[in-house]
ZASE-828459 format. One record per residue (C-alpha): residue number from 0; x, y, z; chain; residue in three letters. Coordinates in steps of 0.25 Angstrom, whole numbers, plus 5000, padded with zeros to 4 digits. Example, Ala and Ser with C-alpha at 12.3 -4.5 7.8 and 13.67 -1.06 7.14 Angstrom:
residues 2
0,5049,4982,5031,A,ala
1,5055,4996,5029,A,ser
//
This chain:
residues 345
0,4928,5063,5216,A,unk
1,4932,5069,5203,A,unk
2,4943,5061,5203,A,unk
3,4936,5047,5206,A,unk
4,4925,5052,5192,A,unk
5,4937,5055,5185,A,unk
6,4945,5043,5186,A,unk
7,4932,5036,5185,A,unk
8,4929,5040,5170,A,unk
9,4942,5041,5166,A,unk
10,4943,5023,5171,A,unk
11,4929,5023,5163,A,unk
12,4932,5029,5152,A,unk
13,4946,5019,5152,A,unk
14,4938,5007,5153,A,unk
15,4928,5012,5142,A,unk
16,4941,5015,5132,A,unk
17,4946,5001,5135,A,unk
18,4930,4996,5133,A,unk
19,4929,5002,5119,A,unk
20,4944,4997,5115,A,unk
21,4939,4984,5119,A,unk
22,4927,4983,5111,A,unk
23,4932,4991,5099,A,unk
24,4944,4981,5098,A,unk
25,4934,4969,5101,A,unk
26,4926,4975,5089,A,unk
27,4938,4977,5079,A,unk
28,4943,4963,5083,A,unk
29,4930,4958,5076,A,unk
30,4935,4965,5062,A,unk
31,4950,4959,5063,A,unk
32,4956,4971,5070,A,unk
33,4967,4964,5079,A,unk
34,4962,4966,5095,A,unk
35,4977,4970,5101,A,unk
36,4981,4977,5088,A,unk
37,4971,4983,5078,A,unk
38,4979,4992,5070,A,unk
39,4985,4979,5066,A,unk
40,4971,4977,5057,A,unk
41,4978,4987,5047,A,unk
42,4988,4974,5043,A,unk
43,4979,4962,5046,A,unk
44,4968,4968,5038,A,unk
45,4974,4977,5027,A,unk
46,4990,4973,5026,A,unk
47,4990,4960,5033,A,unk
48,5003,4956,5025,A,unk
49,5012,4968,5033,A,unk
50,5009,4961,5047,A,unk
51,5019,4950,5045,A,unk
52,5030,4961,5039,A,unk
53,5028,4972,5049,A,unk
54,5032,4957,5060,A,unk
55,5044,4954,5052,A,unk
56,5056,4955,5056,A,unk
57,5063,4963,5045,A,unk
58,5080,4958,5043,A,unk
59,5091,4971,5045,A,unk
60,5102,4965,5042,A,unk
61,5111,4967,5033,A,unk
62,5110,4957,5022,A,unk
63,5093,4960,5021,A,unk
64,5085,4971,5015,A,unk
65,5069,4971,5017,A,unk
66,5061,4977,5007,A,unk
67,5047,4980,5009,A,unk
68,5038,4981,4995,A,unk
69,5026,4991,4994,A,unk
70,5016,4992,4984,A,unk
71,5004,4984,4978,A,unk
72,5003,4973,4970,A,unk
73,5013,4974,4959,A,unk
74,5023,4971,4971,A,unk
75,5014,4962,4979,A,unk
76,5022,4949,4980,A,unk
77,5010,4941,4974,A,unk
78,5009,4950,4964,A,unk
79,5024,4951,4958,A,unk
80,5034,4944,4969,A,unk
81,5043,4957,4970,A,unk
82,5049,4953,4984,A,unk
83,5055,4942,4976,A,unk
84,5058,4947,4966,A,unk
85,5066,4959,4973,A,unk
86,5074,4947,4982,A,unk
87,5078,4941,4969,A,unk
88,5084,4951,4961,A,unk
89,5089,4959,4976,A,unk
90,5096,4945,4981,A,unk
91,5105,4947,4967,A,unk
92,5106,4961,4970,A,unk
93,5113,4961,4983,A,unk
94,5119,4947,4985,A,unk
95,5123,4953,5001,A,unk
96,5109,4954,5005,A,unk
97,5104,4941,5010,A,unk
98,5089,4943,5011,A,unk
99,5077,4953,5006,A,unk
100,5065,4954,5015,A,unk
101,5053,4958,5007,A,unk
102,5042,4965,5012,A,unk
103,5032,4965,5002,A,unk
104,5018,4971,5006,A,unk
105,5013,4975,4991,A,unk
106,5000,4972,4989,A,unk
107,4989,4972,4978,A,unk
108,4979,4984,4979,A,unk
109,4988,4991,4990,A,unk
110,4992,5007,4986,A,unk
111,5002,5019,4994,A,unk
112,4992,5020,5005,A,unk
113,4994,5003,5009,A,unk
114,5008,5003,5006,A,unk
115,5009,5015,5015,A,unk
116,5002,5010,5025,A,unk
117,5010,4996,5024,A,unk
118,5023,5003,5025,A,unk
119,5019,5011,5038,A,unk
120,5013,4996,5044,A,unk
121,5027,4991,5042,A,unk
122,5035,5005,5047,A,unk
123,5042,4997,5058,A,unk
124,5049,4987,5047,A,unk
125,5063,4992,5039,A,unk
126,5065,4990,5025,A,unk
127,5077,4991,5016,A,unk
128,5068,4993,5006,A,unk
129,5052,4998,5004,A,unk
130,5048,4996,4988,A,unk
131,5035,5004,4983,A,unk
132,5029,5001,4972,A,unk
133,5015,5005,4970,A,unk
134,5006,5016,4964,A,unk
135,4993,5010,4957,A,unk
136,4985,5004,4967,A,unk
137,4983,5020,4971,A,unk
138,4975,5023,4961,A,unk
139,4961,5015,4965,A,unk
140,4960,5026,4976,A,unk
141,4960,5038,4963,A,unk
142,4947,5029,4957,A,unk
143,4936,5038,4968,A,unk
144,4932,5052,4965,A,unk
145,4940,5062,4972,A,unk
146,4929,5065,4983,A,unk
147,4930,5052,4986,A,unk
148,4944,5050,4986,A,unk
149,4952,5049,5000,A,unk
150,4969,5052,5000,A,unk
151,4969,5038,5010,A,unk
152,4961,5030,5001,A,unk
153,4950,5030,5012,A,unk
154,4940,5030,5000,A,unk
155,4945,5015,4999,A,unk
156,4940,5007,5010,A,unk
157,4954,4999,5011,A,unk
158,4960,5011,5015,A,unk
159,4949,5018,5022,A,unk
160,4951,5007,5033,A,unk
161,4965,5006,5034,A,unk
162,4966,5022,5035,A,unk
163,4957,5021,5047,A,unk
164,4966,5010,5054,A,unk
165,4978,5021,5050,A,unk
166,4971,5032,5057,A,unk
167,4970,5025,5069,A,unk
168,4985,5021,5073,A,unk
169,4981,5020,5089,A,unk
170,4973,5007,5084,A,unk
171,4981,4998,5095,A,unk
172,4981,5006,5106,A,unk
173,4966,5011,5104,A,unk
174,4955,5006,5094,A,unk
175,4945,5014,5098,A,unk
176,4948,5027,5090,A,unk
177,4949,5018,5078,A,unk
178,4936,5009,5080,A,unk
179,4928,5022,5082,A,unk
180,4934,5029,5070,A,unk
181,4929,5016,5061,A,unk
182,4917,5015,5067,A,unk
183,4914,5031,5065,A,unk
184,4919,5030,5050,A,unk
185,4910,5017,5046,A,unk
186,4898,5023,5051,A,unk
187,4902,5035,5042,A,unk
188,4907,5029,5029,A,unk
189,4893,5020,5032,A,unk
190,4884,5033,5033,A,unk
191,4892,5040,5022,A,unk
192,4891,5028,5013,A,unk
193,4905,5028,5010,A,unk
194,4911,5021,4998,A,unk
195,4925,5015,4998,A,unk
196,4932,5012,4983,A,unk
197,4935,4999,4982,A,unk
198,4951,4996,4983,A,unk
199,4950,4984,4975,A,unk
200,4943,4992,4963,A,unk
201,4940,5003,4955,A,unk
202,4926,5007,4954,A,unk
203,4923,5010,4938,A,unk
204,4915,5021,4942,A,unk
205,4926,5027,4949,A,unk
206,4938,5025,4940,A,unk
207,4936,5037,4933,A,unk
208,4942,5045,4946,A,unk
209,4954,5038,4944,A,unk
210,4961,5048,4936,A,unk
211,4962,5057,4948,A,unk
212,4975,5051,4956,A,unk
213,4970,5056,4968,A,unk
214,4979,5045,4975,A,unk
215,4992,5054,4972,A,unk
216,4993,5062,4985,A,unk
217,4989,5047,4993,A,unk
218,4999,5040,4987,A,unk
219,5010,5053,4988,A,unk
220,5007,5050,5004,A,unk
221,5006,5037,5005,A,unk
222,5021,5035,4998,A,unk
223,5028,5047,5006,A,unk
224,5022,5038,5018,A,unk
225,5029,5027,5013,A,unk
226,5042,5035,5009,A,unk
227,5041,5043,5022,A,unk
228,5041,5030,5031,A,unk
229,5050,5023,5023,A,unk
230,5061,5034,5026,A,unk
231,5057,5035,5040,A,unk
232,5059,5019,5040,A,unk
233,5072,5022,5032,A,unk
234,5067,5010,5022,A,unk
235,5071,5015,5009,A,unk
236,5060,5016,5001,A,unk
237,5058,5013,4984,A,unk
238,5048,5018,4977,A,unk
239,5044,5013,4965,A,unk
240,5037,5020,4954,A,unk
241,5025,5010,4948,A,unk
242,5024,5005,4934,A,unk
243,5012,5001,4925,A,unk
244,5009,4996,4912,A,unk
245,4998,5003,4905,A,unk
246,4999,4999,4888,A,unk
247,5000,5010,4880,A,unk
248,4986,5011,4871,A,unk
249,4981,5000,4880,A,unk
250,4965,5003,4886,A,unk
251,4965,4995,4898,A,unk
252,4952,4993,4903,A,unk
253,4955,4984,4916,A,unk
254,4949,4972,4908,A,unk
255,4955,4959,4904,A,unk
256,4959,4965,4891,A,unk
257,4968,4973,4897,A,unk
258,4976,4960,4900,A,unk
259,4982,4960,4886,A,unk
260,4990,4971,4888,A,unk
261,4998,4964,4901,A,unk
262,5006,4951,4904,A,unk
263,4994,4940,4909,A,unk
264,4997,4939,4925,A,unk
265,4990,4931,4936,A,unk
266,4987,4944,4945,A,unk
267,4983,4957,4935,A,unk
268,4976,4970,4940,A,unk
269,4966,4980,4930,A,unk
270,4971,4994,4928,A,unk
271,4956,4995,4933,A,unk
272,4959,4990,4947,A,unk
273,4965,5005,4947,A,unk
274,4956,5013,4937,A,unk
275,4955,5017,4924,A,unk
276,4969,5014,4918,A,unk
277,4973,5031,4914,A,unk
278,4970,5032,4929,A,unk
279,4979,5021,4935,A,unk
280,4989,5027,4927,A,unk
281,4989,5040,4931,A,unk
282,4989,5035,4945,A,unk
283,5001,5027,4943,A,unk
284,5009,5038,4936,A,unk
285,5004,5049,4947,A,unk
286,5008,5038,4958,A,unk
287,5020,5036,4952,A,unk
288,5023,5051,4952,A,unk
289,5020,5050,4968,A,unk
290,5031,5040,4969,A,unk
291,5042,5049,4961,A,unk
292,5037,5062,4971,A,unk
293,5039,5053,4984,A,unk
294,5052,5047,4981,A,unk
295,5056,5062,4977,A,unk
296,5053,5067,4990,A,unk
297,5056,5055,4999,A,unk
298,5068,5052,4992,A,unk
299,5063,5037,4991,A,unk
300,5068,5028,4981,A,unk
301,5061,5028,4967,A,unk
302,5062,5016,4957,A,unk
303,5055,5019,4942,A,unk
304,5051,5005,4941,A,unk
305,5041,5010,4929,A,unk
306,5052,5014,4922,A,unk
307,5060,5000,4919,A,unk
308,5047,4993,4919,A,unk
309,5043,4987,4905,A,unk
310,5028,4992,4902,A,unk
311,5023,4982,4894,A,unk
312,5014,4969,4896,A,unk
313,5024,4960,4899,A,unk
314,5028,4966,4912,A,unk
315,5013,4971,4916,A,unk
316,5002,4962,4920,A,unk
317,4992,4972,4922,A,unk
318,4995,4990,4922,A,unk
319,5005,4986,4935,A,unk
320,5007,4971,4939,A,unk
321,5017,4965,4933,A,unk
322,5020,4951,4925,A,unk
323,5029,4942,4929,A,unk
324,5040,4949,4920,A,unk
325,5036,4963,4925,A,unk
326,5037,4958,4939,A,unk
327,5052,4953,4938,A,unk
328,5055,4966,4930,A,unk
329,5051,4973,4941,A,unk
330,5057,4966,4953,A,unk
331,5070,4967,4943,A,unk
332,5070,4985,4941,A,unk
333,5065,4987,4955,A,unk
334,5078,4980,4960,A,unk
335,5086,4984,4951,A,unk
336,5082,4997,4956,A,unk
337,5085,4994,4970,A,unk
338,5097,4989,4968,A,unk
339,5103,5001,4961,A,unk
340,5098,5008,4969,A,unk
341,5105,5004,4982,A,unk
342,5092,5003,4990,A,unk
343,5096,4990,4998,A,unk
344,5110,4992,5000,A,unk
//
C-alpha cells in the first residue's frame, strides 16, 4: 500500500515538473527565448553576431591562421576596418600563409565583462591568435556612488540580465529554476524601486563618482578569465595596452567645441559618454595598469601600442577613435608587433 502512495506521488509530482517546464517555456517563448534551447537567448538577444562564429567551421591547416578580435568600438569593423587591415599588411608579412580568418566580434559600448563573456560563448572554437584591445568603456560603471556600485555591473540593467542567464547554466535541460529566479527578483527590484544606470549614458548628477575606479578589481577578473581560458584553449593571447588623446591645456566639456581639437570624422564619441574627462583618464591609466599586472602573471603577450601612437589631432577623432590616419597607423605598429614577435609562426 506504501508503495502503490509512493510511486503514486513521485508519477505526480513528474507529470507536474513536466507541466510547469511546459508552461514556463510556452511563457519564455512569448519573450524570444528560444522553445528547445533558451540559453541560446544570451546570443540572439545580447551578442547575436557570435552565433554564426561559434557554427563555423574554423581552417587547421597549415597555410591559415584565425585570429579573433576583442574589444569595443575602436576595433569594431565599422568603426576602423582592423580585420582588413591586419590581412593586408600579414599577407606581405608571410607570403607561405594562404589565408587569415578574422573573427572580429568588437563592439561599440562593450567592456571586459562582454568581451569575457564573448570569449567563453566561443570556448569550443581555436585561435592562432585572440587580440584585446579595450579599457574605456569600463569606466561608465565608476559613474554610481559606491553603495550602489556592483563588481558584475548588475547596477546596469544590460548586465543585470545577462548575469542572471549566467547564473543559470541548466537553462536547457531545465527552465524552471531560472523562470522562478526572474520572476522572484522582478517582483523585488519592483517593490524595492530599483534604479538601473543607463549604459548608454552618464548621468550628470552622477558623474562626480567617476573618480573612484571602482571597476579595477572587475576588469582585473574579467581579463584573467580571458587569460585563463585562453591558456586552457592554448590560443595565444595579445594584449594590448589602450591609448588616448587628451590635448594638453585643452578643457574638454563633451560639447561640439571640443571637435577643434580632433580630426573631423563620421562617427565621434564625447569624453562625456564616460565622465568627466580627469576621471576617464584615470580609468584608462588604472586599466591599463590591470593590463601590465595580468600579462605579468599570465605570461600573455603585451603590446605598448600607446607608446608608438602619435598623440596629436591628426590621428584622433575624438579622446580614443581614430582618423583615418590613425586607424592605418595602428593596423601598421600592432602588426609590426606581431610579426616580430613570432606570434603566428
Amino acid at each position: 500500500m506504501l508503495s502503490r502512495k509512493f510511486y503514486l506521488s513521485i508519477t505526480l509530482l513528474g507529470l507536474l515538473f513536466v507541466f510547469s517546464e511546459l508552461v514556463f517555456r510556452i511563457a519564455l517563448v512569448f519573450f524570444g527565448y528560444p522553445f528547445f534551447q533558451p540559453a541560446k537567448y544570451l546570443e540572439s538577444k545580447y551578442y547575436p553576431y557570435i552565433q554564426p562564429m561559434q557554427q563555423a567551421a574554423v581552417e587547421r591547416r597549415d597555410d591559415t591562421r584565425n585570429i579573433l578580435i576583442l574589444g569595443g568600438s575602436v576595433v569594431n569593423t565599422h568603426w576602423s576596418r582592423l580585420e582588413m587591415r591586419l590581412d593586408t599588411l600579414f599577407q606581405k608579412a608571410y607570403p607561405d600563409i594562404r589565408k587569415f580568418n578574422f573573427f572580429n566580434v568588437a563592439m561599440p559600448g562593450h567592456n571586459s565583462r562582454d568581451n569575457m563573456v564573448k570569449y567563453r560563448l566561443l570556448k569550443d572554437q581555436h585561435y592562432d591568435l585572440v587580440i584585446y584591445y579595450e579599457a574605456i568603456n569600463e569606466n561608465r560603471a565608476n559613474n554610481v556612488p559606491t553603495e550602489m556600485f556592483y563588481p558584475d555591473y548588475s547596477h546596469i540593467k544590460w548586465y543585470d540580465e545577462i548575469n542572471l542567464l549566467l547564473l543559470h547554466p541548466e537553462l536547457n535541460i531545465t527552465v524552471i529554476p531560472y523562470a522562478v529566479h526572474l520572476l522572484y527578483k522582478s517582483v523585488i527590484d519592483r517593490l524595492r524601486h530599483r534604479n538601473f544606470v543607463s549604459n548608454e549614458q552618464v548621468d550628470p548628477t552622477y558623474a562626480v563618482y567617476g573618480k573612484d575606479i571602482k571597476t579595477a578589481k572587475s576588469y582585473y577578473h574579467n581579463i584573467s578569465d580571458i587569460a585563463r581560458l585562453a591558456s586552457e584553449k592554448h590560443d595565444p593571447l595579445l594584449l594590448v595596452k589602450y591609448t588616448t588623446f587628451f590635448p594638453t591645456g585643452a578643457k574638454l566639456t563633451g560639447e561640439a567645441t571640443d571637435k577643434q581639437y580632433f580630426t573631423p570624422c563620421y562617427m565621434v564619441s564625447p569624453v562625456t559618454t564616460w565622465g568627466k574627462p580627469e576621471n576617464v583618464l584615470k580609468g584608462v591609466r588604472t586599466h591599463n595598469q590591470v593590463l601590465e599586472r595580468v600579462h605579468r602573471e599570465q605570461k600573455t603577450y603585451f603590446f605598448d601600442i600607446s607608446a608608438v601612437m602619435p598623440k596629436d589631432s591628426a590621428t584622433f577623432c575624438d579622446v580614443c577613435h581614430l582618423s583615418e590616419p590613425g586607424a592605418q597607423r595602428f593596423a601598421k605598429e600592432l602588426s609590426k608587433y606581431v610579426v616580430s614577435s613570432g606570434i603566428l609562426r
